[in-house]
C-alpha positions as CSV (number, residue, x, y, z in Angstrom):
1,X,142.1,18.4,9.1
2,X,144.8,18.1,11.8
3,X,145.5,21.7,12.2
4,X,141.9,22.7,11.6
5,X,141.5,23.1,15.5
6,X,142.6,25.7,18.7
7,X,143.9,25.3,22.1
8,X,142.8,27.5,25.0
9,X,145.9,29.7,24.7
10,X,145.1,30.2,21.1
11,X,141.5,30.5,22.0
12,X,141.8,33.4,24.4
13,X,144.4,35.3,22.5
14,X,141.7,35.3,19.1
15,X,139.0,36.0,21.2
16,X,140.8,39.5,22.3
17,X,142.6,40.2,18.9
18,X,140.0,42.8,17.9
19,X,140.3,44.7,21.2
20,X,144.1,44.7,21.0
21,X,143.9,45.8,17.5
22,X,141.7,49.2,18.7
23,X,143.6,49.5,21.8
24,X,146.9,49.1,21.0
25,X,147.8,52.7,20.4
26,X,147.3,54.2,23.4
27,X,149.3,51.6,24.8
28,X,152.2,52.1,23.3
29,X,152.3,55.5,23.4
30,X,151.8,55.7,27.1
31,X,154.4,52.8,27.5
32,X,156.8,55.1,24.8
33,X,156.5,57.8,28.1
34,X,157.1,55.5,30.5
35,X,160.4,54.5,29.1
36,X,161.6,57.5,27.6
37,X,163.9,58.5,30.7
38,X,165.2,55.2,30.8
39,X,168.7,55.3,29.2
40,X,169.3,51.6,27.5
41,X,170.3,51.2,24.1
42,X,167.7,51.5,21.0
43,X,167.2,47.9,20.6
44,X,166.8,47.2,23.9
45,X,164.4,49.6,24.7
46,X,162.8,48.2,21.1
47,X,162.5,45.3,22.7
48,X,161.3,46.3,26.0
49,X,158.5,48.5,24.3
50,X,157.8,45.4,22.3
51,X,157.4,42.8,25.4
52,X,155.4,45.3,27.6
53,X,153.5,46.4,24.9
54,X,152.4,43.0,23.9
55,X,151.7,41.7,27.2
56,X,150.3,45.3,28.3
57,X,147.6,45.5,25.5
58,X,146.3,41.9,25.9
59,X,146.0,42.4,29.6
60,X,143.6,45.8,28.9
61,X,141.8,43.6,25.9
62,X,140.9,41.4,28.8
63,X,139.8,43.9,31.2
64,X,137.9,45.7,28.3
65,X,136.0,42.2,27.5
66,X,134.9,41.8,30.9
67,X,132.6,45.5,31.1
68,X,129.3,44.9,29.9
69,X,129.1,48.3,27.9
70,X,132.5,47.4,25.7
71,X,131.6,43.7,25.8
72,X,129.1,43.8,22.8
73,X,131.6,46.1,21.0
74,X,134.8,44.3,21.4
């Protein structure tokens, strides 16, 4: 019963899971591009790939939920 409820943080980050889910893809690969000519070791650039992708796909999820035409889809 304790656990059964959501914060706002929680709240906005379900409410744009679907979106990230579709959107994700593109994301990375266009984030993959980006950092390609970067020369850092694998991990690291794992890991910057990870963060920006992350934080990159939730911020187009958001954008994506705010047209009207994707709105009803997403």
């Amino acid at each position: 019963r304790k656990w059964n409820r959501c914060g706002p943080v929680a709240r906005w980050l379900s409410d744009r899971a679907f979106a990230v889910y579709v959107l994700h893809a593109p994301v990375l690969v266009v984030l993959t591009l980006l950092i390609r000519p970067l020369v850092v070791h694998a991990f690291a650039g794992v890991a910057l790939l990870t963060l920006t992708g992350l934080g990159a796909s939730f911020l187009l999820a958001d954008v994506a939920k705010r047209l009207p035409g994707l709105r009803s889809i997403l």
